[in-house]
N, C-alpha and C positions, 0 to 999 in steps of 0.2 A: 751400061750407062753408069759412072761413076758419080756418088751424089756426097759432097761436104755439108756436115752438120755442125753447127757451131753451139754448143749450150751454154748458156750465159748463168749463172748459181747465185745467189746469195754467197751459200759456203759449199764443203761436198764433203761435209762430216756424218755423220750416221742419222738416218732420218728416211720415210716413207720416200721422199721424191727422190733422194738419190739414191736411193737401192732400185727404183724404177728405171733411170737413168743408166744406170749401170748394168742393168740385168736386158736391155736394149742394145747399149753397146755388144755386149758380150753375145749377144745370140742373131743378130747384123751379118750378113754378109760383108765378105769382103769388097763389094762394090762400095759398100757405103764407109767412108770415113769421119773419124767424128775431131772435134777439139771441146775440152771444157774448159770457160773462164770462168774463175768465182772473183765475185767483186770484195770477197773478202779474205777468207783464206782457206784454204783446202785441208783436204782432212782424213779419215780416217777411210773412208770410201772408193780412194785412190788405190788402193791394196786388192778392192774385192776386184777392178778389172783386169780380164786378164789376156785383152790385149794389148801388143808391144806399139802399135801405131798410134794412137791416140795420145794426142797433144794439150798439156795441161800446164796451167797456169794461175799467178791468183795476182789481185787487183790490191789487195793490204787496207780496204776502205771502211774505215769506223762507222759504225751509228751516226746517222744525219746526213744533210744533204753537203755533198763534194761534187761539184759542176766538172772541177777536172778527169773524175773519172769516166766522166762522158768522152771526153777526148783522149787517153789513155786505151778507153776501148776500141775506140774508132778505129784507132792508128792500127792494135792488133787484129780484129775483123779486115782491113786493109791489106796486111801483112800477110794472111791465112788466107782471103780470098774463098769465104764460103758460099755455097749455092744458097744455105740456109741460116740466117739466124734465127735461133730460140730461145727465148728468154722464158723464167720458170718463177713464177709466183710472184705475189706484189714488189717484193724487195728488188726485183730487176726489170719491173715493167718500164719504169722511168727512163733509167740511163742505157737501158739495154735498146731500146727501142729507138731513142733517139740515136743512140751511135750506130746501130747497124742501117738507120734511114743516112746517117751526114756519109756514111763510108761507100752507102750508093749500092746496099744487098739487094735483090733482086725480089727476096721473098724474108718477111717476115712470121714466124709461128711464135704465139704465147701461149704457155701451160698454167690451167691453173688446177691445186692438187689436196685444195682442202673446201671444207666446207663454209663456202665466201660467204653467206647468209649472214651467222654470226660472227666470222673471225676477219673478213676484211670489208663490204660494202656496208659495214653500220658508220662509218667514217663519210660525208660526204665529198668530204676535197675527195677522196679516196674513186667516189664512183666517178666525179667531174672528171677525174683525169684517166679514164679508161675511157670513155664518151670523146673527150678531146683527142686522143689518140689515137682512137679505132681506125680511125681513117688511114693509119700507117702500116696495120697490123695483116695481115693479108690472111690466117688460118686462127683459130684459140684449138686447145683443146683442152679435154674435160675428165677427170678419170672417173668420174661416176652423173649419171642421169639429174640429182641431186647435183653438182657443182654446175655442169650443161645448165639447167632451168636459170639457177643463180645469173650464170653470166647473161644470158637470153632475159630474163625477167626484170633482174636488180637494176643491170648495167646495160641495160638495152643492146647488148649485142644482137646481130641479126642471128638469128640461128640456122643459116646457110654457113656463114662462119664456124660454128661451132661443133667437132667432133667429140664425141666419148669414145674415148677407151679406155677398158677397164686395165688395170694392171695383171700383169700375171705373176704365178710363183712355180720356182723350180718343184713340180710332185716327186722327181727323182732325188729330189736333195732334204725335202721333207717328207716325211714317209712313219708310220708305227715300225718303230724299230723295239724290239723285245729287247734285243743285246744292249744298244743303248740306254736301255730305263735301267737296266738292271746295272749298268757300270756308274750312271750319273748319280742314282741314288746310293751306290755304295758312296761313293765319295764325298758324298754330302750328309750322309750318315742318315738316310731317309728308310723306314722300313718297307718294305713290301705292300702290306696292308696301308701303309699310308694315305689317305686320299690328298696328293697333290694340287692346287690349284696357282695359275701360272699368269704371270702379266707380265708383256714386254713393250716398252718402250720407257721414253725420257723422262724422270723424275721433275715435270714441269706442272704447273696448274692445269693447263688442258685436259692432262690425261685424268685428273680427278682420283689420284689412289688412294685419298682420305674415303671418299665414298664405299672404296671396298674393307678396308681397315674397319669402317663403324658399322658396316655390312656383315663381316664376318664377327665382329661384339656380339651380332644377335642371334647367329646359328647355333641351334641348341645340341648339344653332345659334339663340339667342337674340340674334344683332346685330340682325336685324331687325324686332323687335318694339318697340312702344311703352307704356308703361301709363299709362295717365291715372287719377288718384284724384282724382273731382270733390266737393269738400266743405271743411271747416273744421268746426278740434273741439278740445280741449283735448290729442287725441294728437298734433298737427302736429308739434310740434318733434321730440318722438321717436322719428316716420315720419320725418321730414327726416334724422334724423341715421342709422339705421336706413340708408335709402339710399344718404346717403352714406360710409358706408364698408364697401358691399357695392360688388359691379362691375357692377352696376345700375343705379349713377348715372348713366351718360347714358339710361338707356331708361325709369326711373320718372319723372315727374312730378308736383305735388301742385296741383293748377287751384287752388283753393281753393272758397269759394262762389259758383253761378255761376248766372247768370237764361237762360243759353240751352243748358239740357238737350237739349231734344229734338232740335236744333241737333250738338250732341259726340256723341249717341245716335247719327245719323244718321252720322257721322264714322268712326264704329268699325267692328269688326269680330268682338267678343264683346264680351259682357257678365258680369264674375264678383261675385260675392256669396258672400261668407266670413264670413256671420253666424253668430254662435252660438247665435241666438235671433232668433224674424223671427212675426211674426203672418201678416199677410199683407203680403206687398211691394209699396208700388207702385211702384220703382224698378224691380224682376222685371219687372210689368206695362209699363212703358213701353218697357223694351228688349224686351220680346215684340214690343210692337206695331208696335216702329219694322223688326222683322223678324231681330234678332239674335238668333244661337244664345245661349243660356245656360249657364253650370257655376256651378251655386248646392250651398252645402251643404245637406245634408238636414235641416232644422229648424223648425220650427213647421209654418204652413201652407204652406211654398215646395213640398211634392212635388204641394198641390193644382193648382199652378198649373204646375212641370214634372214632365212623364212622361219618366222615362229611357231615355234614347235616340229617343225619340218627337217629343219637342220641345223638349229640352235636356238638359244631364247632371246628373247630382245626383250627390256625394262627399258623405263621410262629415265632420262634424266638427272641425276642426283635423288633417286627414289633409293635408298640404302636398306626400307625395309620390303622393299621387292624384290630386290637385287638377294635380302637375307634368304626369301620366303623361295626361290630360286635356286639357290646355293642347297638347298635343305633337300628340293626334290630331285636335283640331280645324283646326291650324294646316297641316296636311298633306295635310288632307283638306278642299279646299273646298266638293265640292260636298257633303257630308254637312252639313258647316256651311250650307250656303243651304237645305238640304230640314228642318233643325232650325227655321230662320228663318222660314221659308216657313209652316211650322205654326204657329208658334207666332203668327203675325199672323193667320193665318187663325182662332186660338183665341179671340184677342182679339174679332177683328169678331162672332165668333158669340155668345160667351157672355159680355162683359168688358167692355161697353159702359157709358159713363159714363149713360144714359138707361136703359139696366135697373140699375141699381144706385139712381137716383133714384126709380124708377118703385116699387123696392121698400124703401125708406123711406118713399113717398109711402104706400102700402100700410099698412105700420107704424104710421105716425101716425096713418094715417086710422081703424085699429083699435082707435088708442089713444082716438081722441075720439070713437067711438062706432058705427060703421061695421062692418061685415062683416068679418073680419079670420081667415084659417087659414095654418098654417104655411107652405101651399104657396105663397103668393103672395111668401115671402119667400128662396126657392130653387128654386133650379135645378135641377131634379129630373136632368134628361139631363146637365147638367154636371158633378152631382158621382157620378152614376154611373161615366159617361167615366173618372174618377179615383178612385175606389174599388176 
């Protein structure tokens, strides 16, 4: 049975949902064909799929409401003839939903991929209009237990509607690679001894990287650490400057954006995340898998994925002198740090696999066009037990 997917984007530049998106496509059988539309402009994410079938396009829509692009997507949904449309996060519930209901789709799915608590149902137009719509949407889903509650609690969604799946990450493509720490830090001119510590994502407010900056101000015997902040964002300049007139400056660094993650992952020696707001991570996920401890703050769905003290540490919030007090006992203590790492890759290969994560979309869709379809095949019963 052949099943068309139609994803509807915001953009499809670097970012959590579309490395999900794309790591979906890619691991798909060939039954399933997909199209992406971004209602704004496409991007850098285009490059990581690597199949030749897959039909892309972008909409060129500015900040603010354009009613015409309502009809511009219609017409393509029309033109494509998908069994499914999906639209992905709040910036495409609107027009994506109404065009794929005027074009007459059969089934509607909405994704949502962060932590809506604080980052989108504190708005009320915002809840009104998932309430008014619901009636059109036919599936949501949820990448973490935390966004699931959200949509069911905030937004009254029914939760027969509502699926969690967690995201997966390639374990074959993040991995402790010895060959690669030793090449990456030649090049960056990082010693041996060095203790690394590693953050990847967007140089935006959300991810909070002043928090680890006045964080690591207060770790004590701090000459031999390194911090790598791998990304670009509109905060750059004022992390740059931030650094530099803290005495930090020779030990922070800002990579910028960079094509060889898995590569720096492997390089390091933690991994921190000082989000204020996270759905599910897959930056978390990667440095699970390449076998680094983690110190993430506790928010959205990051406790699903670290257990404290089990397989990495979780602080609190914008707490920088916990986050210090943290940073000090991993550094001290290696081999606590490698029994952290050691789990947490082991967590990955069992339950975090980029083929069970397709395997249950495959599932999804397949329920949606007609097929056998119950909540369990789209969770991990023993997983999220493990973490509950």
């Amino acid at each position: 049975m052949s099943i068309h997917v139609l994803h509807v984007v915001w953009s499809f530049g670097i970012g959590g949902m579309e490395n999900g998106i794309v790591n979906v496509m890619n691991a798909s059988p060939a039954s399933f064909s997909f199209s992406v539309i971004a209602l704004s402009t496409l991007g850098e994410s285009v490059k990581r799929v690597h199949r030749d079938d897959i039909f892309f396009t972008a909409l060129n829509k500015n900040a603010g409401n354009d009613l015409s692009i309502i009809w511009k997507l219609k017409k393509i949904i029309q033109e494509r003839k998908p069994d499914i449309v999906y639209t992905h996060g709040w910036g495409t519930f609107f027009e994506g939903v109404m065009a794929a209901r005027l074009a007459g789709t059969k089934t509607i799915i909405h994704g949502e991929h962060e932590d809506l608590e604080t980052r989108i149902f504190t708005r009320r137009r915002r809840i009104a209009a998932y309430q008014l719509f619901d009636f059109f949407v036919h599936k949501y889903t949820a990448v973490s237990p935390v966004v699931r509650d959200n949509l069911h609690g905030t937004a009254n969604i029914e939760s027969s509607k509502i699926h969690t799946i967690i995201n997966g990450v390639d374990t074959r493509k993040f991995k402790p690679n010895p060959e690669n720490r030793k090449k990456v830090r030649g090049a960056l001119g990082i010693k041996e001894d060095t203790f690394v510590i590693v953050a990847v994502g967007r140089l935006v407010e959300v991810k909070n990287y002043a928090m680890l900056i006045e964080a690591a101000g207060k770790v004590k015997n701090r000459d031999n650490i390194k911090i790598l902040l791998v990304g670009d964002g509109p905060l750059r300049s004022e992390l740059e400057s931030k650094i530099t007139t803290s005495d930090l400056r020779s030990s922070v660094e800002i990579l910028g954006q960079r094509d060889d993650i898995p590569q720096l992952l492997a390089a390091s020696d933690l991994f921190v995340s000082t989000s204020t707001s996270e759905g599910m991570s897959n930056t978390i996920m990667e440095a699970m898998a390449t076998g680094l401890p983690v110190i993430a703050t506790d928010v959205g769905g990051t406790s699903v994925l670290i257990q404290h003290k089990k397989n990495g540490v979780l602080v609190a919030s914008n707490d920088a002198a916990a986050l210090a007090e943290e940073l000090s006992n991993i550094m001290k203590n290696s081999d606590y740090a490698k029994l952290l790492g050691r789990t947490s890759r082991l967590e990955c290969e069992k339950n975090m696999s980029l083929q069970k994560m397709a395997d249950n979309y495959a599932a999804l869709f397949q329920g949606c066009a007609g097929s056998e379809f119950t909540e369990s095949t789209c969770e991990n019963s023993d997983f999220y037990q493990s973490v509950s």
